[in-house]
DSSP file (Angstrom, degrees, kcal/mol; ACC not computed):
  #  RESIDUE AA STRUCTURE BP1 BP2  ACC     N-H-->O    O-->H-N    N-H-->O    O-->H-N    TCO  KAPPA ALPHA  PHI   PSI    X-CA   Y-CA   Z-CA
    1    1 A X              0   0    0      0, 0.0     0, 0.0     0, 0.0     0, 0.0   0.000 360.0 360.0 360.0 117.3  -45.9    4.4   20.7
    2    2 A X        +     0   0    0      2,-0.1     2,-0.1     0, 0.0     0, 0.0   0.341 360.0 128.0 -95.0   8.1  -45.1    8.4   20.4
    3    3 A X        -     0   0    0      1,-0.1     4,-0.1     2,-0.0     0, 0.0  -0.399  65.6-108.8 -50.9 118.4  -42.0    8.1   18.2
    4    4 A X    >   -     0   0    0     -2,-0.1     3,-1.0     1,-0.1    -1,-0.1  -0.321  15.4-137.1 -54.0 137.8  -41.9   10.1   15.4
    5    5 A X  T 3  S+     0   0    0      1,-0.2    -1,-0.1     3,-0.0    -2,-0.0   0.889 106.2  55.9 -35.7 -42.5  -42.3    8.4   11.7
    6    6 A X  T 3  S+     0   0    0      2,-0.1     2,-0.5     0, 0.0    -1,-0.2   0.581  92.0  89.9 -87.2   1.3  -39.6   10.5   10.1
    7    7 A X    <   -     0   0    0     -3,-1.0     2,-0.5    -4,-0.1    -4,-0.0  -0.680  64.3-163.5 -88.9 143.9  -37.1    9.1   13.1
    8    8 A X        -     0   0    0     -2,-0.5     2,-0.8     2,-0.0    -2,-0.1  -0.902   1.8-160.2-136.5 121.0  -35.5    5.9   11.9
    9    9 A X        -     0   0    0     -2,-0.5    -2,-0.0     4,-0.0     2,-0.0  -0.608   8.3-164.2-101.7 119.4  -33.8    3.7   14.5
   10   10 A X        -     0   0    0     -2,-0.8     3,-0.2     1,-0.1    -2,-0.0  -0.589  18.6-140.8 -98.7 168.9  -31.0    0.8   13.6
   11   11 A X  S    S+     0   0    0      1,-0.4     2,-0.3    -2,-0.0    -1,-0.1   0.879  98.7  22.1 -10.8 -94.9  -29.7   -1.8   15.3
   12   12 A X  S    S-     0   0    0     -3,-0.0    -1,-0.4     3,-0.0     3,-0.1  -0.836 101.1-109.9-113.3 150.4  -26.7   -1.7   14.5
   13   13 A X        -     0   0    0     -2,-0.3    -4,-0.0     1,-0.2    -2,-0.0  -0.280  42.7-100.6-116.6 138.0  -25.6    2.1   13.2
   14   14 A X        -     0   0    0      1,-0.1     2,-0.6    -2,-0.0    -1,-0.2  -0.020  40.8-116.2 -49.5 152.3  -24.9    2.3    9.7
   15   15 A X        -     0   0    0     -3,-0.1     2,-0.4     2,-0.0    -1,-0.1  -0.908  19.7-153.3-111.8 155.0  -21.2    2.2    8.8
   16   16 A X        -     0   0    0     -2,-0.6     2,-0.6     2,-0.0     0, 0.0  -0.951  22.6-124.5 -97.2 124.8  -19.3    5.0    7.1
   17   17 A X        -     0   0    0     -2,-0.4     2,-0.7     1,-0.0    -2,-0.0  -0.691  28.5-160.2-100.4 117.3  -16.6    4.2    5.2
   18   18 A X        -     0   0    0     -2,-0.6     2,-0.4     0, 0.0    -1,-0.0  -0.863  12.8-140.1 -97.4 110.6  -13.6    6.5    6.9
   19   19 A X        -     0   0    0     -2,-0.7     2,-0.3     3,-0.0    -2,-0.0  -0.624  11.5-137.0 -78.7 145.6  -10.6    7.0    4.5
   20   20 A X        -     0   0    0     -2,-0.4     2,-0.9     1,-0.1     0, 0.0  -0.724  38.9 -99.9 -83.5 139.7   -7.2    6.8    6.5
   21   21 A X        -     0   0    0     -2,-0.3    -1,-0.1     1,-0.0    -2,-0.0  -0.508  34.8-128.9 -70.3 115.8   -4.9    9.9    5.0
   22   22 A X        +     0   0    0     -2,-0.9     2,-0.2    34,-0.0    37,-0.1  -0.192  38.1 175.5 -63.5 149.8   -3.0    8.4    2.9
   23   23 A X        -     0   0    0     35,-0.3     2,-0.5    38,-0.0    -1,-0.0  -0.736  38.6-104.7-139.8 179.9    1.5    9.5    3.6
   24   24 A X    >>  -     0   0    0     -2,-0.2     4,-2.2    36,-0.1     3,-1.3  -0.968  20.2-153.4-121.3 116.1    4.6    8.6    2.3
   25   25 A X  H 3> S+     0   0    0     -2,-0.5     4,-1.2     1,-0.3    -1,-0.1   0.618  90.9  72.2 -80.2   1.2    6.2    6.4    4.7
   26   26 A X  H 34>S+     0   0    0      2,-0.2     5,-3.7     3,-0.1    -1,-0.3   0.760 103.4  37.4  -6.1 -69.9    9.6    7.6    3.2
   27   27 A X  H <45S+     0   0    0     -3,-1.3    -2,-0.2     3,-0.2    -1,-0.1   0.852 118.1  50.9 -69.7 -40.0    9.2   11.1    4.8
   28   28 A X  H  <5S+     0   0    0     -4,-2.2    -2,-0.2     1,-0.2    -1,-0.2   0.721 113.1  38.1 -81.0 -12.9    7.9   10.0    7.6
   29   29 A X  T  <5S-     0   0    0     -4,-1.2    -1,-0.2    -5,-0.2    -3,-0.1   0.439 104.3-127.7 -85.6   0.8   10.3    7.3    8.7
   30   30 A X  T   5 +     0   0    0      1,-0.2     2,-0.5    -5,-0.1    -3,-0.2   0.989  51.8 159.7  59.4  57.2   13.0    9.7    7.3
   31   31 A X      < +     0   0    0     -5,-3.7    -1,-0.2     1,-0.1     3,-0.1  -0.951  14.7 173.5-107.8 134.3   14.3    6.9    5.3
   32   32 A X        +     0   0    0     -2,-0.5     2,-0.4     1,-0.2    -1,-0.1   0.576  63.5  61.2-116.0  -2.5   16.4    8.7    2.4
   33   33 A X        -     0   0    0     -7,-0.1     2,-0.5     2,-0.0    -1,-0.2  -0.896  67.6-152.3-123.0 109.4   17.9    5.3    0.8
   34   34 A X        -     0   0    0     -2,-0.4     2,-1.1    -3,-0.1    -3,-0.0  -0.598  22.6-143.8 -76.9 112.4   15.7    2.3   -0.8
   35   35 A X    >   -     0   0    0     -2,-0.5     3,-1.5     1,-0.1     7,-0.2  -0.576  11.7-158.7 -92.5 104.4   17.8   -0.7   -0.3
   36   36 A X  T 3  S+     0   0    0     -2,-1.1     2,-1.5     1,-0.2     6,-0.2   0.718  92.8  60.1 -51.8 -89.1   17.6   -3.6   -3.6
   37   37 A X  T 3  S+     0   0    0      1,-0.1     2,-0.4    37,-0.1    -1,-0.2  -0.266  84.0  92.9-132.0  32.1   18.8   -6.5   -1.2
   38   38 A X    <>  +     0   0    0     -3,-1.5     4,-1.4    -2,-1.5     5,-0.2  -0.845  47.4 171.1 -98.7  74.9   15.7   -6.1    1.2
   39   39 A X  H  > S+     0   0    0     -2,-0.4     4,-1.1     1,-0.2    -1,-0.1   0.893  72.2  53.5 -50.9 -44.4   13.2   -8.4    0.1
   40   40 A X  H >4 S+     0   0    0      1,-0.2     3,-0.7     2,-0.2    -1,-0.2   0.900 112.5  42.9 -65.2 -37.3   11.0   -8.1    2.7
   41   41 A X  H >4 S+     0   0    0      1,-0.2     3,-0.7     2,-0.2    -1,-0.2   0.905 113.1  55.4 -46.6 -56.9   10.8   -4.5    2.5
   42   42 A X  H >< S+     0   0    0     -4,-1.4     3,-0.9     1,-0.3    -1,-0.2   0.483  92.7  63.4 -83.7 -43.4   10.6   -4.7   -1.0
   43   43 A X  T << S+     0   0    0     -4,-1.1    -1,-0.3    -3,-0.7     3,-0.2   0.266  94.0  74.8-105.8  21.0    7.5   -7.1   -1.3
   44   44 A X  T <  S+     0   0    0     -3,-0.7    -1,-0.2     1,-0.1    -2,-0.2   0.601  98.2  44.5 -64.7 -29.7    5.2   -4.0    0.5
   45   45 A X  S <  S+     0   0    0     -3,-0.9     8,-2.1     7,-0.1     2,-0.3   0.259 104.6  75.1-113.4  48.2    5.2   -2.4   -2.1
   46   46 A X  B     -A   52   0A   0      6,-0.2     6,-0.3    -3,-0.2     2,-0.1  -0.937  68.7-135.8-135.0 148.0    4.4   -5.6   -4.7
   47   47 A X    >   -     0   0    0      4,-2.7     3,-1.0    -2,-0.3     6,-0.1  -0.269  49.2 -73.0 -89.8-163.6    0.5   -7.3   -4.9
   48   48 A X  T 3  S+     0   0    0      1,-0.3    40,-3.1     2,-0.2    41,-0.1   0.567 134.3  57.0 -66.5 -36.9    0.2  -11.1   -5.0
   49   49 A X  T 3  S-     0   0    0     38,-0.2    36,-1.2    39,-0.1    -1,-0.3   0.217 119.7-104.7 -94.5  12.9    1.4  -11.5   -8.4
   50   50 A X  S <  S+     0   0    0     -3,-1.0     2,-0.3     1,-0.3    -2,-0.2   0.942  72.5 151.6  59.7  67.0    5.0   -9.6   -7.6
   51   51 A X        -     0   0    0     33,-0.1    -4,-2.7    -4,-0.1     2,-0.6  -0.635  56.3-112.2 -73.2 141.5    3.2   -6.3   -9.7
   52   52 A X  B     -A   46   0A   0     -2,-0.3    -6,-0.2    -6,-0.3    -7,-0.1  -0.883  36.9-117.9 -92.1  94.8    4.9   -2.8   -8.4
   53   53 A X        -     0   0    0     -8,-2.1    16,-0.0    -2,-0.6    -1,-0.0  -0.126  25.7-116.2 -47.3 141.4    1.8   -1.1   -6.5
   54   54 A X     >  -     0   0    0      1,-0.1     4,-0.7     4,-0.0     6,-0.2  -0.011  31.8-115.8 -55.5-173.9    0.7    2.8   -8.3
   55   55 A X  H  > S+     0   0    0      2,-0.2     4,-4.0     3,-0.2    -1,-0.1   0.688 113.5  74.2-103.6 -40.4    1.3    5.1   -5.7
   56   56 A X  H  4 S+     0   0    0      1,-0.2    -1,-0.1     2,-0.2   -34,-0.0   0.857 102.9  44.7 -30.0 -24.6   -2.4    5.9   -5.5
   57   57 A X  H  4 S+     0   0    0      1,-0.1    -2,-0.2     3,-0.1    -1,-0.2   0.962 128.5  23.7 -99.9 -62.9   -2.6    2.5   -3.8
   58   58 A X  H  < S-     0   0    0     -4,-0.7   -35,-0.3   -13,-0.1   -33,-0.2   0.756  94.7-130.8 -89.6 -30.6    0.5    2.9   -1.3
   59   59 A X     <  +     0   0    0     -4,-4.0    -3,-0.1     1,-0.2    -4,-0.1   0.517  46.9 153.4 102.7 -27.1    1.0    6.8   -0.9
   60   60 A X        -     0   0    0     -6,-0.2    -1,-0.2     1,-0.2   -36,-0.1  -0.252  48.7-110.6 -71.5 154.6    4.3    7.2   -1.5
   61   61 A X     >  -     0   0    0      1,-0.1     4,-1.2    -6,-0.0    -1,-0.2  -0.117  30.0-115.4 -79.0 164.8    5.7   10.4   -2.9
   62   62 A X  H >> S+     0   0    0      1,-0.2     3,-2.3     2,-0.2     4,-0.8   0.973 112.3  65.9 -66.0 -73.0    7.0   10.3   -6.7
   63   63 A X  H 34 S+     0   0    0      1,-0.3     4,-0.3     2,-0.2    -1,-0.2   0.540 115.0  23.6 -17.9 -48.5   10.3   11.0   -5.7
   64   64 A X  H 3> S+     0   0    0      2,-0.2     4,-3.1     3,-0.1     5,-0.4   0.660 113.1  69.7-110.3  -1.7   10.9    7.6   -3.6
   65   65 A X  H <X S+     0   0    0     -3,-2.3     4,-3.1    -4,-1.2    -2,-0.2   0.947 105.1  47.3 -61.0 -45.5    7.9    5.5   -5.9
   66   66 A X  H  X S+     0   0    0     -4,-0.8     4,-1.9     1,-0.2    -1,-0.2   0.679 113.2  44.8 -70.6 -26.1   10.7    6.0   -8.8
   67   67 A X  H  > S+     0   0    0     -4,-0.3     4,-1.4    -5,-0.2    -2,-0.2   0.852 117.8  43.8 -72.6 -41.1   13.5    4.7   -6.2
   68   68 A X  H  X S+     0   0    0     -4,-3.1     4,-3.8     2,-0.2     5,-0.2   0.935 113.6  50.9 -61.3 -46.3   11.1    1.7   -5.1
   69   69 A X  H  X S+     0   0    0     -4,-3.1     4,-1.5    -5,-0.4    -1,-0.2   0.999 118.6  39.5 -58.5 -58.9   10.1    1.0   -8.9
   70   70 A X  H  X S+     0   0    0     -4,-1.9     4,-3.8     2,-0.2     5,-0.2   0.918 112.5  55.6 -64.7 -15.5   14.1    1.0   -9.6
   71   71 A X  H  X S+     0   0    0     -4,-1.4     4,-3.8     1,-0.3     5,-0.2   0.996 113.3  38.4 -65.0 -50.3   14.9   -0.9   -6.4
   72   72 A X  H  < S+     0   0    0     -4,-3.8    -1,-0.3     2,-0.3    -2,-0.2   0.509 111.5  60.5 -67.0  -3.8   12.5   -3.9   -7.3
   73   73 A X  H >X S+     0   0    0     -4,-1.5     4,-1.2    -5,-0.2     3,-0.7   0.768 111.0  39.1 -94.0 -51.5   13.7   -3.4  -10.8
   74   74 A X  H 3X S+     0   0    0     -4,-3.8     4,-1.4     1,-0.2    -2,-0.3   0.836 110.7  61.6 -74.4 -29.0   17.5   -4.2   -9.3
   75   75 A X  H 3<>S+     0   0    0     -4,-3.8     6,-4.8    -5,-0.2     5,-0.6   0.496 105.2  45.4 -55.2 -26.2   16.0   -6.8   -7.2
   76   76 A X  H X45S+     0   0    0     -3,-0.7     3,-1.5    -5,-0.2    -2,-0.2   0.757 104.5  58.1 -73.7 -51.5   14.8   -8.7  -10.2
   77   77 A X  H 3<5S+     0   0    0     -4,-1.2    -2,-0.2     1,-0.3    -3,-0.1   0.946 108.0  45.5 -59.1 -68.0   17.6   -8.6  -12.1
   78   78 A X  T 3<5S-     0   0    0     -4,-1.4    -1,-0.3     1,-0.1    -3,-0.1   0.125 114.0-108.3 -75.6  23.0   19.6  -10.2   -9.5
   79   79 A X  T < 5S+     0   0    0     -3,-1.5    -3,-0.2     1,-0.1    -2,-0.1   0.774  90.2 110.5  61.1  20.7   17.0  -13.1   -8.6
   80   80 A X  S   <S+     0   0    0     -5,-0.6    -4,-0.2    -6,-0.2     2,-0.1   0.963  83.1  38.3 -57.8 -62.6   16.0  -11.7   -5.1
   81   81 A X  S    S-     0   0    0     -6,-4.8     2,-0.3    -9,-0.1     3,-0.1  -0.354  88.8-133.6 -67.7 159.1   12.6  -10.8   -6.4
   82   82 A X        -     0   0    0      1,-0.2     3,-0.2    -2,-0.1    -5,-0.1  -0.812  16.2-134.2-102.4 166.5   10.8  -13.2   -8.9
   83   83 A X  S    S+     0   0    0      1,-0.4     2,-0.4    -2,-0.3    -1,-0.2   0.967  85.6  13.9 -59.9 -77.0    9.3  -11.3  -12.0
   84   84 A X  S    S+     0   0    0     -3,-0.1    -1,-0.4   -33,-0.0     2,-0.3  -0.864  73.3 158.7-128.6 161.8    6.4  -13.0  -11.8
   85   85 A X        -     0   0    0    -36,-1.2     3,-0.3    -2,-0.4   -34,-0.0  -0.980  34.8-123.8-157.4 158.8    4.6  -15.1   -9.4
   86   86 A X  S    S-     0   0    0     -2,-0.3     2,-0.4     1,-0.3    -1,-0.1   0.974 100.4  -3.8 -76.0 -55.4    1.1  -16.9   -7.9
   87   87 A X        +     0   0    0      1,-0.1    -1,-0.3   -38,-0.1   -38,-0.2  -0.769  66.1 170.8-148.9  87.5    1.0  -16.0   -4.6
   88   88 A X              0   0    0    -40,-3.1    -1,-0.1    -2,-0.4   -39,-0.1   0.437 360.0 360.0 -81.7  10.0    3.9  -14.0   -3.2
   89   89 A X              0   0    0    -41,-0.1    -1,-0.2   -39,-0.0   -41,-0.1   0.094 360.0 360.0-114.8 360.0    2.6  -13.0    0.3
């Protein structure tokens, strides 16, 4: 065998964990109005337990994270959303 030691050969190739760049799908859909009486929209940007995802986690600019936060906030209010919950997806 003539292979160098220092060469180390896999299998399968290590993986690299590639971050996706994270956006605000706001600007980029050109959406300028967050609609309360869209639940389904609404319950992207809520985990399992109908919690309001950071923006670290979704992306979203402040600017429409404070529209989302008040939309699901009006969305509560009027029993679209529930407050809280087990498994909302």
């Amino acid at each position: 065998m003539s292979t160098n030691s220092s060469e180390i050969r896999y299998l399968t190739p290590p993986t690299v964990e590639v971050k996706k760049k994270k956006y605000c799908r706001f600007k980029k859909n050109k959406i300028k109005y967050v609609d309360y009486k869209d639940p389904e929209f609404l319950k992207k940007f809520l985990n399992e337990q109908g919690r309001i995802l950071p923006r670290r986690l979704t992306g979203t600019s402040l600017k429409y994270q404070r529209k989302v936060a008040q939309s699901v906030k009006r969305a509560r209010h009027l029993a679209i959303l529930p407050f809280v919950t087990d498994l909302l997806k």
